[in-house]
C-alpha atoms as an extended CHARMM CRD file, in Angstrom:
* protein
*
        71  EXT
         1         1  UNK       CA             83.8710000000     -160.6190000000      103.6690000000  PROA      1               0.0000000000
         2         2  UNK       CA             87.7120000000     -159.1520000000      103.4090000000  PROA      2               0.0000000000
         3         3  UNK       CA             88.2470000000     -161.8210000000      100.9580000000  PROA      3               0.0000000000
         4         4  UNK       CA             85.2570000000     -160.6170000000       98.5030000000  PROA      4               0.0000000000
         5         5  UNK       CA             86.3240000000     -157.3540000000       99.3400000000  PROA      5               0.0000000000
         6         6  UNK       CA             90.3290000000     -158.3470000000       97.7850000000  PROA      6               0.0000000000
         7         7  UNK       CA             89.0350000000     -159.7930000000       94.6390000000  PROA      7               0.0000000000
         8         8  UNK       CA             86.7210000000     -157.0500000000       94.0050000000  PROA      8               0.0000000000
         9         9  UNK       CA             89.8220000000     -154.8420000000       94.6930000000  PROA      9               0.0000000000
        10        10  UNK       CA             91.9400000000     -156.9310000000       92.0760000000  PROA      10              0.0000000000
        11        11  UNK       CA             89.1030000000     -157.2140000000       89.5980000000  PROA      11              0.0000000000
        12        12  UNK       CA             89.0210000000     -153.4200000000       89.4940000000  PROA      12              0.0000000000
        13        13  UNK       CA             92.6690000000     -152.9460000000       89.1490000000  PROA      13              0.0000000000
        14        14  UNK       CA             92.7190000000     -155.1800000000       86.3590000000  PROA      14              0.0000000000
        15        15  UNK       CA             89.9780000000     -153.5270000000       84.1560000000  PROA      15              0.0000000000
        16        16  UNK       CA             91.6290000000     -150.0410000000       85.2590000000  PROA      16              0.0000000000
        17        17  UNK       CA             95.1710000000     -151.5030000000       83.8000000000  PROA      17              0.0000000000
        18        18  UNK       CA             93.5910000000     -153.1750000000       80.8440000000  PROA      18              0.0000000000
        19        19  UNK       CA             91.7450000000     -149.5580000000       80.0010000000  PROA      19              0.0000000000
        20        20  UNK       CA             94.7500000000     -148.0030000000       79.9720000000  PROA      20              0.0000000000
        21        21  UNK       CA             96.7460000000     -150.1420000000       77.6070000000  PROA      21              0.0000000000
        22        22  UNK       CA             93.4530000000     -149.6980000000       75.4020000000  PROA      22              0.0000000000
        23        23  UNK       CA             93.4770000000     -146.0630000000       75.6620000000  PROA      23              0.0000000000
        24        24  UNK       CA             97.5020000000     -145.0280000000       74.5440000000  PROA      24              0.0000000000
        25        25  UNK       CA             97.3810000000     -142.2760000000       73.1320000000  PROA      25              0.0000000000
        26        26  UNK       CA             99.5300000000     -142.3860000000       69.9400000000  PROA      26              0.0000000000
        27        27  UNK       CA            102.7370000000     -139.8080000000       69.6990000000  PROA      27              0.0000000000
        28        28  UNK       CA            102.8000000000     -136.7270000000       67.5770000000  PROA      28              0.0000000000
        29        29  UNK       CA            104.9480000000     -134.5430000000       66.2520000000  PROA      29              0.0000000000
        30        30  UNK       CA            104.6910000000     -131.3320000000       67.5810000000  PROA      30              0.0000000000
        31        31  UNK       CA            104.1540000000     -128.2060000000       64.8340000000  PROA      31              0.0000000000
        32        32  UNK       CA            105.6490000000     -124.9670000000       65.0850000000  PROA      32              0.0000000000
        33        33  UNK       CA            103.9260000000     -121.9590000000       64.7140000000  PROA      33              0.0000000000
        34        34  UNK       CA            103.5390000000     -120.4330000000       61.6390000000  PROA      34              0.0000000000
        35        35  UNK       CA            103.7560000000     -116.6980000000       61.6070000000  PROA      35              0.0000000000
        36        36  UNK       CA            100.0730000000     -116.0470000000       60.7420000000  PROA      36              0.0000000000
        37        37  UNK       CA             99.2710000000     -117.9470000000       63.2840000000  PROA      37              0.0000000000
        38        38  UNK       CA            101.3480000000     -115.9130000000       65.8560000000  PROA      38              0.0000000000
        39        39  UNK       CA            100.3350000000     -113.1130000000       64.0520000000  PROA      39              0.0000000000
        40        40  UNK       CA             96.6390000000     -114.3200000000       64.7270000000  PROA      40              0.0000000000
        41        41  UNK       CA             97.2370000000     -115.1910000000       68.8030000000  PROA      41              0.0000000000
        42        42  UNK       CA             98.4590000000     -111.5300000000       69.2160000000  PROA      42              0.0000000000
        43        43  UNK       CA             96.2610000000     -110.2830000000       67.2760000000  PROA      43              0.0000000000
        44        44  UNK       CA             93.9810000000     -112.0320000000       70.1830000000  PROA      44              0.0000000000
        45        45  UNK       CA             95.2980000000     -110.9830000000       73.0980000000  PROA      45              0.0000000000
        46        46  UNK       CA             95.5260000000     -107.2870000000       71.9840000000  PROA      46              0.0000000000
        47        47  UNK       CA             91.7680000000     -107.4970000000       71.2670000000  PROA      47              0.0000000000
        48        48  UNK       CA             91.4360000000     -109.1020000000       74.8880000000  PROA      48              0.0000000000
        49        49  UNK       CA             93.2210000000     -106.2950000000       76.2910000000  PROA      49              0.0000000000
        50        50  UNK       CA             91.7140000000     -103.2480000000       74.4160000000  PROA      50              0.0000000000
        51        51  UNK       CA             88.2950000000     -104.9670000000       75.4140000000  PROA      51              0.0000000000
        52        52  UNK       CA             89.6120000000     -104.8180000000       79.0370000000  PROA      52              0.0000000000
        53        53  UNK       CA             90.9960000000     -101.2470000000       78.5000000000  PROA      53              0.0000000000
        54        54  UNK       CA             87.0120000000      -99.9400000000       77.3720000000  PROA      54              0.0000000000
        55        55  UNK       CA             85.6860000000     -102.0060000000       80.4360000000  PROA      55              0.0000000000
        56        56  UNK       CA             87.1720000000     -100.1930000000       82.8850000000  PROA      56              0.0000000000
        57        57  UNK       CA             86.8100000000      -96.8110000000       81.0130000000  PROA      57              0.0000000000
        58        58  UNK       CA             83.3550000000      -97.8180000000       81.0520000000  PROA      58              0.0000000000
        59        59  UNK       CA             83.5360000000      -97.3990000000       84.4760000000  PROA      59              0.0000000000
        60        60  UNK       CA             85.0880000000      -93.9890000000       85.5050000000  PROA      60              0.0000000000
        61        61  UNK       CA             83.6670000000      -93.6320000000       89.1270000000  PROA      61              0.0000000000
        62        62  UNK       CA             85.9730000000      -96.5970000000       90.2040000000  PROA      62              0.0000000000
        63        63  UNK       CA             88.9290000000      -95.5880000000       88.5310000000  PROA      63              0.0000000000
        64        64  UNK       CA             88.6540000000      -92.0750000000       89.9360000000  PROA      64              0.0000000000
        65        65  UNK       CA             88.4830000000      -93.4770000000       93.1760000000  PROA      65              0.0000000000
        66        66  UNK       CA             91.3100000000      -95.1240000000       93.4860000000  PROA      66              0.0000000000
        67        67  UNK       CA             93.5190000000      -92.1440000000       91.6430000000  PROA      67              0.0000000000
        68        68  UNK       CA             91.7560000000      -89.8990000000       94.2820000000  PROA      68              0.0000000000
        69        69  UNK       CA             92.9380000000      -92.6310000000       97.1320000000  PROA      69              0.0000000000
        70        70  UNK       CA             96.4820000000      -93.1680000000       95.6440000000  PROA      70              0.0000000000
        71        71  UNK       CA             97.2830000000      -89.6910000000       95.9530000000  PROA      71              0.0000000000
């Protein structure tokens, strides 16, 4: 039984290995960012955060709370 058990072991490992030298992923060169396109990601996250902003204005019985708590 143990011996089954070690050559089902090794069998495994060896498909696991041989998938991995099938899968390599080939290099590439890295891009920098152009300046529309950092224009673009803050454009992004200043929409993120203005959506965030009007969420919580939204909400005026929590803020008010915790100004009325900080005090």
């Amino acid at each position: 039984m143990a011996i089954q058990l070690e050559s089902l072991v090794e069998s495994i490992k060896s498909k696991v290995r041989s998938l991995k030298k099938k899968t390599k992923k080939k290099p590439y060169v890295k891009m920098d960012k152009s300046a529309s396109v950092r224009v673009e990601i803050r454009s992004r996250k200043a929409k993120k955060l203005i959506d965030k902003t009007l969420q919580a204005a939204d909400r005026p019985e929590i803020w008010g709370f915790v100004i009325l708590n900080n005090k």
